[in-house]
MARBALO-745772 format. One record per residue: y, x, z of N, C-alpha, C in turn; chain; residue in three letters. Coordinates in pm, whole numbers, plus 50000, padded with zeros to 5 digits. Atoms other than C-alpha are relative to their C-alpha. Example, Ala and Ser with C-alpha at 12.3 -4.5 7.8 and 13.67 -1.06 7.14 Angstrom:
REM MARBALO-745772
@n.py:49881&n.px:50089&n.pz:50000&ca.py:49550&ca.px:51230&ca.pz:50780&c.py:50120&c.px:50090&c.pz:50000&unit:A&code:ALA
@n.py:49881&n.px:49918&n.pz:49994&ca.py:49894&ca.px:51367&ca.pz:50714&c.py:50109&c.px:49923&c.pz:50073&unit:A&code:SER
REM end
This chain:
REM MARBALO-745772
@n.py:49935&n.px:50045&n.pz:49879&ca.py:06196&ca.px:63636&ca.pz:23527&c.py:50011&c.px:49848&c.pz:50006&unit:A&code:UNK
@n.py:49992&n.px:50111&n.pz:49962&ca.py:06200&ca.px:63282&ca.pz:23459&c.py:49884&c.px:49919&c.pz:50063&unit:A&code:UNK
@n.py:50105&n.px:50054&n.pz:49903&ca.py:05873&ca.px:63219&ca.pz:23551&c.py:50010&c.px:50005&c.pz:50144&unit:A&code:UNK
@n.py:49998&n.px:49984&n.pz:49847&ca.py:05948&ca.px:63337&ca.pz:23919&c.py:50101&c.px:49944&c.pz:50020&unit:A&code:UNK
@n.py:49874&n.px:50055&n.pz:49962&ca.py:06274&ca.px:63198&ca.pz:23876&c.py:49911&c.px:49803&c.pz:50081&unit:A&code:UNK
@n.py:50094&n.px:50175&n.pz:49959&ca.py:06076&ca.px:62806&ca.pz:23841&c.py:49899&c.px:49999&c.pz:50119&unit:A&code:UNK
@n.py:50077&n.px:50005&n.pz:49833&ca.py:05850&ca.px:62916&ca.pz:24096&c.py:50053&c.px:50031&c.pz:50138&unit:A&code:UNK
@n.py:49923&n.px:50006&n.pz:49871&ca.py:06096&ca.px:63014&ca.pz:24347&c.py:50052&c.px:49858&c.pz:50027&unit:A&code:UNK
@n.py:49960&n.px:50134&n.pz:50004&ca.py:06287&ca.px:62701&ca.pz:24291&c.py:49903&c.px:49896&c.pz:50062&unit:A&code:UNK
@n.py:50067&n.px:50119&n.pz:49908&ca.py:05994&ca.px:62487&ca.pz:24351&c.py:49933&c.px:50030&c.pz:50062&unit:A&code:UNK
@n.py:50054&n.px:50022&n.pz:49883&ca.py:05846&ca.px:62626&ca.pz:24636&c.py:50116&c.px:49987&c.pz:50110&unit:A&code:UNK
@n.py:49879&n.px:50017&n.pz:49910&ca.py:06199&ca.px:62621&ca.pz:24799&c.py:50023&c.px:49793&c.pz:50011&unit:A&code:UNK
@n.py:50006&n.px:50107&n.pz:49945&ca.py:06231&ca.px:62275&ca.pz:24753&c.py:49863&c.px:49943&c.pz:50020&unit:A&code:UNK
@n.py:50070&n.px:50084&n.pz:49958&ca.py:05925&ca.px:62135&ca.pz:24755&c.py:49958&c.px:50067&c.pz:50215&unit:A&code:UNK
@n.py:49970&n.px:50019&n.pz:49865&ca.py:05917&ca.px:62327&ca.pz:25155&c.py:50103&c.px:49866&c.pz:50038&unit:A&code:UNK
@n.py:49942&n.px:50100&n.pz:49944&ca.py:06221&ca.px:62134&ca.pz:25199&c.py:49969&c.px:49880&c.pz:50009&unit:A&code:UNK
@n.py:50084&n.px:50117&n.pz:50016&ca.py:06043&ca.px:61820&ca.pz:25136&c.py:49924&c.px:50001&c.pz:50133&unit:A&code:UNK
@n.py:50095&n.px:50025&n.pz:49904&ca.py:05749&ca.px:61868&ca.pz:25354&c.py:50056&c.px:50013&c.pz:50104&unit:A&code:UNK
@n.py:49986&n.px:50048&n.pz:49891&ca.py:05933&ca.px:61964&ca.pz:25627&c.py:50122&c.px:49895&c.pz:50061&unit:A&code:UNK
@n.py:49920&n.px:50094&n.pz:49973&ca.py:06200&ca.px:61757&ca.pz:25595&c.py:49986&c.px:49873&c.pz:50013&unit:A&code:UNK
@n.py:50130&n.px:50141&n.pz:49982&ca.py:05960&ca.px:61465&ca.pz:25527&c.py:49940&c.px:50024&c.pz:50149&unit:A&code:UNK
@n.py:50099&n.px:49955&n.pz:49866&ca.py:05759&ca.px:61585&ca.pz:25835&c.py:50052&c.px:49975&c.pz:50147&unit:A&code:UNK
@n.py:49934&n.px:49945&n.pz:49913&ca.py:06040&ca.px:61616&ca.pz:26067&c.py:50110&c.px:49833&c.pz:49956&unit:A&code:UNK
@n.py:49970&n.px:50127&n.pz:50048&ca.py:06186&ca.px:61267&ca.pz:25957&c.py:49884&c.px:49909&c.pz:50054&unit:A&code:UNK
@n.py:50083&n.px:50088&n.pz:49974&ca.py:05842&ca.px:61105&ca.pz:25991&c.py:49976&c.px:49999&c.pz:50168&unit:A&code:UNK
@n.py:50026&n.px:49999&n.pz:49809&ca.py:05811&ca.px:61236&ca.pz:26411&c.py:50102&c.px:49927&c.pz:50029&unit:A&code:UNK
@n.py:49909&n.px:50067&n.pz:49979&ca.py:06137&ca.px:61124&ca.pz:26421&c.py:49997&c.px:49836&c.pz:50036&unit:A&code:UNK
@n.py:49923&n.px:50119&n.pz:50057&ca.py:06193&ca.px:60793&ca.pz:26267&c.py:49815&c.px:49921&c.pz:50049&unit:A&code:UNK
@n.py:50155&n.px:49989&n.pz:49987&ca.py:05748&ca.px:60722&ca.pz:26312&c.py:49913&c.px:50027&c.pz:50156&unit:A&code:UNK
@n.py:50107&n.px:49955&n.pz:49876&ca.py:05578&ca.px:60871&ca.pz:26563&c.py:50042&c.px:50012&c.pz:50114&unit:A&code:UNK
@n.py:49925&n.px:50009&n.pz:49919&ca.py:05804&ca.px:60933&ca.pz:26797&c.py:50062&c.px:49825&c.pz:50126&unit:A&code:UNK
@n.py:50019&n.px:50117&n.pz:49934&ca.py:05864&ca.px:60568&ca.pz:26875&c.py:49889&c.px:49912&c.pz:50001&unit:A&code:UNK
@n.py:50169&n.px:50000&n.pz:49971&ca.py:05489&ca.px:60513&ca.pz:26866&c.py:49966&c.px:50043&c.pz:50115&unit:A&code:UNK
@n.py:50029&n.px:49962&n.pz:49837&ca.py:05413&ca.px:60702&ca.pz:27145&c.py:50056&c.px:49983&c.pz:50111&unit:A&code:UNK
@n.py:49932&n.px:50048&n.pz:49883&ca.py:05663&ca.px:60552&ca.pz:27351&c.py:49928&c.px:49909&c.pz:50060&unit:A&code:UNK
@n.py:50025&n.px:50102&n.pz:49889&ca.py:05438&ca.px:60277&ca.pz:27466&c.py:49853&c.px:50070&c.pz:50026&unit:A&code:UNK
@n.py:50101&n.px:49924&n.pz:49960&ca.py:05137&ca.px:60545&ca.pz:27525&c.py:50038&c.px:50053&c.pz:50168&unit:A&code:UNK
@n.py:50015&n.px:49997&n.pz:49838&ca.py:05042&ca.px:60571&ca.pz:27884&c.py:50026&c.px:50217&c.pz:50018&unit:A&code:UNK
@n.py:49983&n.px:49830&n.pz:49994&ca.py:05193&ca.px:60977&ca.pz:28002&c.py:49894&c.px:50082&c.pz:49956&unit:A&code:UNK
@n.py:50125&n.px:49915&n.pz:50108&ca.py:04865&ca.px:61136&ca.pz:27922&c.py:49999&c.px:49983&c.pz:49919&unit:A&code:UNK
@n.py:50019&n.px:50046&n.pz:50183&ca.py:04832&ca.px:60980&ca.pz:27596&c.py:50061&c.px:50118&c.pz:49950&unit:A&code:UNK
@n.py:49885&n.px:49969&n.pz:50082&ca.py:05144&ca.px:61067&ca.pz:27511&c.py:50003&c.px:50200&c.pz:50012&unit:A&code:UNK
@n.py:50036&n.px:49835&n.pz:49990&ca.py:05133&ca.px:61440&ca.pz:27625&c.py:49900&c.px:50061&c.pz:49945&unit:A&code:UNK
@n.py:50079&n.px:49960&n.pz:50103&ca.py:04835&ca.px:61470&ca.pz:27455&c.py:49994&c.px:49992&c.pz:49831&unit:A&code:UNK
@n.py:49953&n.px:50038&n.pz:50138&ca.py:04939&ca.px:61359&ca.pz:27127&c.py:50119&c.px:50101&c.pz:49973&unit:A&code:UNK
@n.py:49910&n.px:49912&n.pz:50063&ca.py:05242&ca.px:61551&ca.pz:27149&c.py:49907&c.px:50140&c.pz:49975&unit:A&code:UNK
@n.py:50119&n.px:49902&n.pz:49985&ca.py:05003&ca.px:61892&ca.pz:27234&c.py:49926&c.px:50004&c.pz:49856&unit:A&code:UNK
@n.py:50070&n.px:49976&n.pz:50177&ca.py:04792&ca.px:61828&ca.pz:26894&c.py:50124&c.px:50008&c.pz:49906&unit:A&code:UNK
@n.py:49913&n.px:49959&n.pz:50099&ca.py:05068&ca.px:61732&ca.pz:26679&c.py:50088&c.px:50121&c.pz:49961&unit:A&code:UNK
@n.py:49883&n.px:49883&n.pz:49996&ca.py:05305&ca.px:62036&ca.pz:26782&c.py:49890&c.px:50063&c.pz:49973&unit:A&code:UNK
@n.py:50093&n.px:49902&n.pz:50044&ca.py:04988&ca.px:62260&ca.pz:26759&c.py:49973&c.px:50042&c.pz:49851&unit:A&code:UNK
@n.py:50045&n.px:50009&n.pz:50111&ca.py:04939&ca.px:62167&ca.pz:26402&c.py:50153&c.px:50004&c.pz:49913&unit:A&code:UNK
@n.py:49851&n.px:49980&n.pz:50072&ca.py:05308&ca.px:62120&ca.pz:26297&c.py:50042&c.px:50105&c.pz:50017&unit:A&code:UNK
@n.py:49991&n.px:49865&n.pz:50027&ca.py:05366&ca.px:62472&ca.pz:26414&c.py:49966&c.px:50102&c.pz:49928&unit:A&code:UNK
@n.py:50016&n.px:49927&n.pz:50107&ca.py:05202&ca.px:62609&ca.pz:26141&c.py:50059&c.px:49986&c.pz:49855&unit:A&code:UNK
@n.py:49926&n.px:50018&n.pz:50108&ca.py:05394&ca.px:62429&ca.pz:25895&c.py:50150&c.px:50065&c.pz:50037&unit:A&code:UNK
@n.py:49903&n.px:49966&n.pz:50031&ca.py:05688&ca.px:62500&ca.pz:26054&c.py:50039&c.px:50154&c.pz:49982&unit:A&code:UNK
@n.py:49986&n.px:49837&n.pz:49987&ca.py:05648&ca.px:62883&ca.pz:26090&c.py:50030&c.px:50064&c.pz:49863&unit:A&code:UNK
@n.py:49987&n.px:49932&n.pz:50167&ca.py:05550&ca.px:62912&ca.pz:25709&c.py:50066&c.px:49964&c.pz:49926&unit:A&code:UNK
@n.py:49916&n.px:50066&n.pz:50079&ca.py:05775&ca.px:62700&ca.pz:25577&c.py:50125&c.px:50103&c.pz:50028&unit:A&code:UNK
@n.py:49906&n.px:49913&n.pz:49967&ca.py:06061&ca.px:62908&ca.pz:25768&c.py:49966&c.px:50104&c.pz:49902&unit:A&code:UNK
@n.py:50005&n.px:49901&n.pz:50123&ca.py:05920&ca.px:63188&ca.pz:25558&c.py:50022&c.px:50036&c.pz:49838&unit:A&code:UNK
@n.py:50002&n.px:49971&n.pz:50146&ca.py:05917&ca.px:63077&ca.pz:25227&c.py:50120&c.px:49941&c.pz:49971&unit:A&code:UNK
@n.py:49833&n.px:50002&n.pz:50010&ca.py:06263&ca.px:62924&ca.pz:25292&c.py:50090&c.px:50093&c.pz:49989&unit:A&code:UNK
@n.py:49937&n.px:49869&n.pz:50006&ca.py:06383&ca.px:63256&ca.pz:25357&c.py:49968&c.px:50128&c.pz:49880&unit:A&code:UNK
@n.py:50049&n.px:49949&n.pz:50116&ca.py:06216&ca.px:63407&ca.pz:25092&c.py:50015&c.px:49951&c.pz:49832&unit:A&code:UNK
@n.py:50019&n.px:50039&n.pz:50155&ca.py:06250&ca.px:63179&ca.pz:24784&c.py:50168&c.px:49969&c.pz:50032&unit:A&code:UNK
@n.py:49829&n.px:50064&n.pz:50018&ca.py:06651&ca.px:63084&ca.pz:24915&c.py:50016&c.px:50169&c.pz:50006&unit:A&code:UNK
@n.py:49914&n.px:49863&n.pz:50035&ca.py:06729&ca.px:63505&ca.pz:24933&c.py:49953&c.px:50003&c.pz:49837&unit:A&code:UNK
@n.py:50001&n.px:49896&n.pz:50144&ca.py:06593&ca.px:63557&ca.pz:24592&c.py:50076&c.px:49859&c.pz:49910&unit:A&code:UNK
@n.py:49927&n.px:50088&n.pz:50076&ca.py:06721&ca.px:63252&ca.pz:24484&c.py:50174&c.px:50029&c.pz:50007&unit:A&code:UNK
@n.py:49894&n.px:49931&n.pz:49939&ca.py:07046&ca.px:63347&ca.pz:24629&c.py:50078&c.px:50119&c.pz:49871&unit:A&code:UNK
@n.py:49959&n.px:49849&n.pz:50033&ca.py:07015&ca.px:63698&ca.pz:24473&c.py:50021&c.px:49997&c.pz:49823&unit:A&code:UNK
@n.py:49979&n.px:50023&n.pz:50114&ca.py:06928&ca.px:63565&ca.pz:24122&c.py:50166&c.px:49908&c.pz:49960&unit:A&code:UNK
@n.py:49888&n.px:50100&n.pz:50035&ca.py:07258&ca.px:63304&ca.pz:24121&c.py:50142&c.px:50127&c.pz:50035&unit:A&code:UNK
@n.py:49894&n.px:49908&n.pz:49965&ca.py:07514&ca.px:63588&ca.pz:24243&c.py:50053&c.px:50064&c.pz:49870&unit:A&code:UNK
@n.py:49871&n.px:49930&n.pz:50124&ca.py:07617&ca.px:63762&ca.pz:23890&c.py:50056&c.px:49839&c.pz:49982&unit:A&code:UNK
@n.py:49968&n.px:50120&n.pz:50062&ca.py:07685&ca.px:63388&ca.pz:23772&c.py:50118&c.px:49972&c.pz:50073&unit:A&code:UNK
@n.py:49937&n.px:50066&n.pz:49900&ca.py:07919&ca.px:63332&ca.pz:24051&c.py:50074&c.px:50147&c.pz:50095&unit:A&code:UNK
@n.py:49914&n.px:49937&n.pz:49947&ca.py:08116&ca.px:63630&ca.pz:24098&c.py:50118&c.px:49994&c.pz:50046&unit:A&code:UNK
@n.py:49833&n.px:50030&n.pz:50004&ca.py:08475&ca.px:63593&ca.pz:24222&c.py:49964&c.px:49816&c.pz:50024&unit:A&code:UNK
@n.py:49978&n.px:50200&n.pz:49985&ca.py:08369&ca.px:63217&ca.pz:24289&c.py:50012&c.px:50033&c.pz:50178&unit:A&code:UNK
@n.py:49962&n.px:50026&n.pz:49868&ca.py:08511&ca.px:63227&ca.pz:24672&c.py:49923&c.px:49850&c.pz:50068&unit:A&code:UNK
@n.py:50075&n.px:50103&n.pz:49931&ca.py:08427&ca.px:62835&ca.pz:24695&c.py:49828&c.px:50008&c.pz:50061&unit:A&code:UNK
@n.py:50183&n.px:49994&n.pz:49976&ca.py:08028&ca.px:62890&ca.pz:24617&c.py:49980&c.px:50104&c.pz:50083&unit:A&code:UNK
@n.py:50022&n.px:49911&n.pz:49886&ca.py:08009&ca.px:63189&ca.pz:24870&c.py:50011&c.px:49921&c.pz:50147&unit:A&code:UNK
@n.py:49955&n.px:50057&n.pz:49920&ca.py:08197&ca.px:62996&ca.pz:25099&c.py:49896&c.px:49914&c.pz:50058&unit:A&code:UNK
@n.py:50131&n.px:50150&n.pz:49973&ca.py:07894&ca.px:62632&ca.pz:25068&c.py:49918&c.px:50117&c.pz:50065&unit:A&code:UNK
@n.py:50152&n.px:49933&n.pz:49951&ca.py:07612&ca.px:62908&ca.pz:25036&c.py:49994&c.px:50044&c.pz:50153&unit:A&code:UNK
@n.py:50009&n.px:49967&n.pz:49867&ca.py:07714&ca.px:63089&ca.pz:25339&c.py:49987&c.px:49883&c.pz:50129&unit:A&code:UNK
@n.py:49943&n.px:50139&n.pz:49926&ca.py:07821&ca.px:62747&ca.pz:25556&c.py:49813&c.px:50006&c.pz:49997&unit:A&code:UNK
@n.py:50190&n.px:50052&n.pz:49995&ca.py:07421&ca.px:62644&ca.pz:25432&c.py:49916&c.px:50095&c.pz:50064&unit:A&code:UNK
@n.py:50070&n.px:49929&n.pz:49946&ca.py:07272&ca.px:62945&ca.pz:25542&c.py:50015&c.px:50018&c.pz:50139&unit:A&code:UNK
@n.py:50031&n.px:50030&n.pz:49883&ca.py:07405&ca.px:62962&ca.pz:25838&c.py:49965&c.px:49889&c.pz:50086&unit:A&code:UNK
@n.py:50008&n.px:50131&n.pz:49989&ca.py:07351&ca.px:62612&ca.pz:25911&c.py:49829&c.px:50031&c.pz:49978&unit:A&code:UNK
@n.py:50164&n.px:50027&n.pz:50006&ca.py:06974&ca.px:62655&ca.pz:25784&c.py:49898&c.px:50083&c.pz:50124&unit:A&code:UNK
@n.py:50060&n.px:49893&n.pz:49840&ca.py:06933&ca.px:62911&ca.pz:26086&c.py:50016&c.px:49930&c.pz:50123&unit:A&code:UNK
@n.py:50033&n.px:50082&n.pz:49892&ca.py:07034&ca.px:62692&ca.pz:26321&c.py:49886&c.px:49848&c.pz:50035&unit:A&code:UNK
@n.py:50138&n.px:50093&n.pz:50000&ca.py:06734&ca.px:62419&ca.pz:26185&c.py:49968&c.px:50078&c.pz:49991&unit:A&code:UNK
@n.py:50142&n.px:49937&n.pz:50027&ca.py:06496&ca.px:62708&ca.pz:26152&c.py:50026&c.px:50054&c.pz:50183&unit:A&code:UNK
@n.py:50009&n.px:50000&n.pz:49832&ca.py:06608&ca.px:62766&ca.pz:26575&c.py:49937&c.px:49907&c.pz:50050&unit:A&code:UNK
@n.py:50023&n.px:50079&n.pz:49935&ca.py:06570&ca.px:62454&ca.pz:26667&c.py:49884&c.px:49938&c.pz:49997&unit:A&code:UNK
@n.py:50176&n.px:50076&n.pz:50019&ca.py:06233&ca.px:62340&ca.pz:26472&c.py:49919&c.px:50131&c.pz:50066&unit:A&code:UNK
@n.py:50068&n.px:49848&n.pz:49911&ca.py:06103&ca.px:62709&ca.pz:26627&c.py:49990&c.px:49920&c.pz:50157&unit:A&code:UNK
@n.py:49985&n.px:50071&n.pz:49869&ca.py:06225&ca.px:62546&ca.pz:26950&c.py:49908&c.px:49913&c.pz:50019&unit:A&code:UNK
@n.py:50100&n.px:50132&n.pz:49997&ca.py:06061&ca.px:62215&ca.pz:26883&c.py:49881&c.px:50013&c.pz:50046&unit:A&code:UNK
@n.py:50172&n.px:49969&n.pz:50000&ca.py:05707&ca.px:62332&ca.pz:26834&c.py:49975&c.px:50160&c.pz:50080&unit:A&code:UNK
@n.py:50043&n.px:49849&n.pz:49895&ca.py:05716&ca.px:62632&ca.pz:27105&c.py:49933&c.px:49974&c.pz:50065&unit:A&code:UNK
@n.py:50055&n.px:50005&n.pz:49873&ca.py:05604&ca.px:62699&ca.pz:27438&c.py:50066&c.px:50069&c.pz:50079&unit:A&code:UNK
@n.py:49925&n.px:49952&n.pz:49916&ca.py:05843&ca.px:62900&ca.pz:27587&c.py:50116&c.px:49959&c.pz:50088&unit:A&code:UNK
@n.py:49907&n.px:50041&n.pz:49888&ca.py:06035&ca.px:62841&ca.pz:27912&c.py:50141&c.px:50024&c.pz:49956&unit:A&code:UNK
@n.py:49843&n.px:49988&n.pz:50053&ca.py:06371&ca.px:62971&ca.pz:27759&c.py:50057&c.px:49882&c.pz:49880&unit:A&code:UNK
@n.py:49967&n.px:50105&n.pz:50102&ca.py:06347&ca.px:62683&ca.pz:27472&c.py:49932&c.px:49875&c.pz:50088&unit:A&code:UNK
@n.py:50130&n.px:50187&n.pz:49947&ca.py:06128&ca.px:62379&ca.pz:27721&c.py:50157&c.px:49880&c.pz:50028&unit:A&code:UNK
@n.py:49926&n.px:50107&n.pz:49941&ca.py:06477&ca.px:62218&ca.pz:27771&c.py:50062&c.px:49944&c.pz:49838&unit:A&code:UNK
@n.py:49991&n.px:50036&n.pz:50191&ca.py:06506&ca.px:62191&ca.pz:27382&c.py:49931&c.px:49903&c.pz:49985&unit:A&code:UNK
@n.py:50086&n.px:50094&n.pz:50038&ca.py:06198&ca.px:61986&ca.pz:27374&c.py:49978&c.px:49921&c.pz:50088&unit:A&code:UNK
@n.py:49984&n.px:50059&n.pz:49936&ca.py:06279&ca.px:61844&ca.pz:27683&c.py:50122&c.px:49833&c.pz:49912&unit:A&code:UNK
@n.py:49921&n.px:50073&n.pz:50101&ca.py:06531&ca.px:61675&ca.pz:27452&c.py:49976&c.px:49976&c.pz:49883&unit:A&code:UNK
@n.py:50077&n.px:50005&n.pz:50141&ca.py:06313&ca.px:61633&ca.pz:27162&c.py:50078&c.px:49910&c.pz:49948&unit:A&code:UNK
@n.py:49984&n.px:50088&n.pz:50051&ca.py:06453&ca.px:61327&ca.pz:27053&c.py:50176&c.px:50050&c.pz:49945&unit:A&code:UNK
@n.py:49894&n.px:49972&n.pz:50085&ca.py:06830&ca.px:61435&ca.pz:27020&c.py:49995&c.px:50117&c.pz:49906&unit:A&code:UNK
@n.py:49998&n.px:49854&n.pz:50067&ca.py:06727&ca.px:61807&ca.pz:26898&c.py:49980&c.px:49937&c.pz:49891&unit:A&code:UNK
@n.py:50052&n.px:50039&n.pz:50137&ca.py:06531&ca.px:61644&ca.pz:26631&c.py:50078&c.px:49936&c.pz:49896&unit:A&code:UNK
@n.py:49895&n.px:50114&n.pz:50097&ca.py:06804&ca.px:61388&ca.pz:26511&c.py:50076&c.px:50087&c.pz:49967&unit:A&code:UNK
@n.py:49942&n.px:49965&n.pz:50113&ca.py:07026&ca.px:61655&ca.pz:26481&c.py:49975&c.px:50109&c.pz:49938&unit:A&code:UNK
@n.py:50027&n.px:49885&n.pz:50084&ca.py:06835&ca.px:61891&ca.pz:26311&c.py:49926&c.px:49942&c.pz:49844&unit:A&code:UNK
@n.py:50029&n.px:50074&n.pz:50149&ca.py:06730&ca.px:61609&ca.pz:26034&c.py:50194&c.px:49956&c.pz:49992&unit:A&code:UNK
@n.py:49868&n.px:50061&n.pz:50008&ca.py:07119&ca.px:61514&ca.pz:26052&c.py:50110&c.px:50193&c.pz:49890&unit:A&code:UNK
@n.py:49940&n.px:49862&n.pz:50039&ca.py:07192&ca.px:61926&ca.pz:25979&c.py:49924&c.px:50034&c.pz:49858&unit:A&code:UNK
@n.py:50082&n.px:49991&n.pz:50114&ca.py:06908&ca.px:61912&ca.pz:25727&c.py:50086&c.px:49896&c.pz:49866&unit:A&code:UNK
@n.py:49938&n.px:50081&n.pz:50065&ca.py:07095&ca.px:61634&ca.pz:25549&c.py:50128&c.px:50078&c.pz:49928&unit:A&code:UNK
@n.py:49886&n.px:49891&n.pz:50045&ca.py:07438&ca.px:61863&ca.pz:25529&c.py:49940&c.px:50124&c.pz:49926&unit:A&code:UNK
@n.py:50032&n.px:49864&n.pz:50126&ca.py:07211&ca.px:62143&ca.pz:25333&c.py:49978&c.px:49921&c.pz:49906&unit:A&code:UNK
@n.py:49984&n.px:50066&n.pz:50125&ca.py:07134&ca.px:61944&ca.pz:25112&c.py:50125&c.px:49924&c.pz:49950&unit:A&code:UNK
@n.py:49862&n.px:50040&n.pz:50052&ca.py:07425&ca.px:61772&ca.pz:25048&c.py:50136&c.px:50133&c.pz:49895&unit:A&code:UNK
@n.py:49941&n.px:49853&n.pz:50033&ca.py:07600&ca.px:62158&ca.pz:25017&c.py:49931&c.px:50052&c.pz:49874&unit:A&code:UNK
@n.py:50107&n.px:49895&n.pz:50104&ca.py:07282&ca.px:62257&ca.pz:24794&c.py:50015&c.px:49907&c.pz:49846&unit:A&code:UNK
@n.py:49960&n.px:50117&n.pz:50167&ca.py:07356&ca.px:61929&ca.pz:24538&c.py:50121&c.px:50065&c.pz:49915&unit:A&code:UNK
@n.py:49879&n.px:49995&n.pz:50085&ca.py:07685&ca.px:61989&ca.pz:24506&c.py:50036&c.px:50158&c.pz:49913&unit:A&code:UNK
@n.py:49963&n.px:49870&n.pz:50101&ca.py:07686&ca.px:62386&ca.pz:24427&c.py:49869&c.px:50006&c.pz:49910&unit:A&code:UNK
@n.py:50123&n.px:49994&n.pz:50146&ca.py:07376&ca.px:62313&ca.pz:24190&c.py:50061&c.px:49943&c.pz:49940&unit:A&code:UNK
@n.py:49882&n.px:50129&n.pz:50129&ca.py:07637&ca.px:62058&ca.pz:23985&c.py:50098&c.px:50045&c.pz:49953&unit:A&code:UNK
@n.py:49869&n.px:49961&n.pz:50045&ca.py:07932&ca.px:62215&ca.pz:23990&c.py:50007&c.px:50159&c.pz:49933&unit:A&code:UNK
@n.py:50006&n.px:49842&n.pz:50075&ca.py:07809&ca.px:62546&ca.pz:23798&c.py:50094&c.px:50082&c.pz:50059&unit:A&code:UNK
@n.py:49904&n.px:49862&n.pz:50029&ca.py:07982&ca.px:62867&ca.pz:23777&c.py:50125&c.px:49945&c.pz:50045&unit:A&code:UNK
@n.py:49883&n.px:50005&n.pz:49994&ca.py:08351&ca.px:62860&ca.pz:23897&c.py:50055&c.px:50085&c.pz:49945&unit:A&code:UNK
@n.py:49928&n.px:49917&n.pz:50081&ca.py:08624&ca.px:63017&ca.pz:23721&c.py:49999&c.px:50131&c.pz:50079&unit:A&code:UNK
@n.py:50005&n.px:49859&n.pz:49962&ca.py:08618&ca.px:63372&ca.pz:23746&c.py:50165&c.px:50052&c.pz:50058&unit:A&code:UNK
@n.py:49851&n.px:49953&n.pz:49952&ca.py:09011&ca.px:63430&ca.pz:23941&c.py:50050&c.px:50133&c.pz:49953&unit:A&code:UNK
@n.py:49961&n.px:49889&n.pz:50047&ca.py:08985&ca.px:63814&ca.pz:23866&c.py:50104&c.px:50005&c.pz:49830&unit:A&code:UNK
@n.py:50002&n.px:50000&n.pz:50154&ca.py:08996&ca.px:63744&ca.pz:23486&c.py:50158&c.px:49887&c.pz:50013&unit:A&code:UNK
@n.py:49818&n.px:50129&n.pz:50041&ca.py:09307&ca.px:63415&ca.pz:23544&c.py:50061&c.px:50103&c.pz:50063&unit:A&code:UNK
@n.py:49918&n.px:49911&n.pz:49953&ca.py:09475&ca.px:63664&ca.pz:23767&c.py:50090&c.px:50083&c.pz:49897&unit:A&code:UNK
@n.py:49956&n.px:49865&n.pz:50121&ca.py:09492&ca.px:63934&ca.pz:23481&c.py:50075&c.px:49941&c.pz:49889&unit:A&code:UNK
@n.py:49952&n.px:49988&n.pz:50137&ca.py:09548&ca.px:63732&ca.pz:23197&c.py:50179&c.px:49902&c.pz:50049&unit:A&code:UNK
@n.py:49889&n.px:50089&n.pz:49942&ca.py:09817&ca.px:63527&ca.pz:23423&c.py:50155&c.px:50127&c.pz:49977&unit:A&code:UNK
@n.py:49935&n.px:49880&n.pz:49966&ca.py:10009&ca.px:63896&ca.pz:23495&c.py:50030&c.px:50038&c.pz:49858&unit:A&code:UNK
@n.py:49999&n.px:49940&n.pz:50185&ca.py:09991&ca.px:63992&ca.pz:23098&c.py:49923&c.px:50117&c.pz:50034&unit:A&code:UNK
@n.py:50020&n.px:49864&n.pz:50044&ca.py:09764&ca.px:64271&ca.pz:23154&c.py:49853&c.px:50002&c.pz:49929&unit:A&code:UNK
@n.py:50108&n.px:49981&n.pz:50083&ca.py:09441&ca.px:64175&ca.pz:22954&c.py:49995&c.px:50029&c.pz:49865&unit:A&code:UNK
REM end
């Protein structure tokens, strides 16, 4: 198991990287690049790039969801009775659903999301701004190990261990 353990681990972060790198670089890069591109340009540039960034972001969503549940699933005996670390993980997960909406959004085509990417520029800031808060959540419960097990202080608090 540790082999899949190290390989979950680093395909979980190294996704986060690429698209967090990726999604940083339209941002902060490209994004104010194509501002002085004449409307066609620029509509055409967006058109390729989203075409091609939609495949990162689709699969990346996947193996996020895939290497953070088993990652997830492996860290859970360690962290039984820990209320706080349930508490981050959950907060991050749901939090990582609302960037895996919004980069879905980003690189769509559908009329129910076009006012998403009508707003590209704030969606994006704060979905590298929400990306920032998982990680931040994901540092700190990778540092602060295991929490005390309460069941076990409870008992021996009461005298009955």
């Amino acid at each position: 198991m540790f082999f899949l353990d190290v390989i979950s681990r680093v395909v979980h972060v190294a996704t986060a990287i690429t698209l967090v790198g990726g999604s940083a670089f339209i941002f902060f890069v490209l994004m104010p690049a194509w501002g002085g591109l004449a409307e066609n340009a620029r509509q055409d540039l967006i058109a390729a790039v989203q075409g091609r960034w939609k495949r990162f972001v689709h699969g990346g969503i996947a193996l996020f969801l895939l290497s953070g549940f088993y990652n997830y699933f492996r860290a859970m005996p360690a962290h039984q009775g820990d209320g706080p670390y349930h508490a981050l993980v959950g907060t991050k997960i749901l939090i990582a659903l609302v960037v895996f909406f919004l980069a879905s959004a980003l690189v769509g085509r559908g009329r129910a999301t076009e006012r998403i990417r009508q707003g590209r520029r704030f969606w994006l800031g704060t979905m590298l701004l929400l990306a920032a808060v998982i990680v931040a959540i994901s540092g700190y419960v990778k540092i602060r190990g295991a929490g005390p097990e309460p069941a076990v202080e409870t008992a021996a608090f009461l005298g009955d261990s």
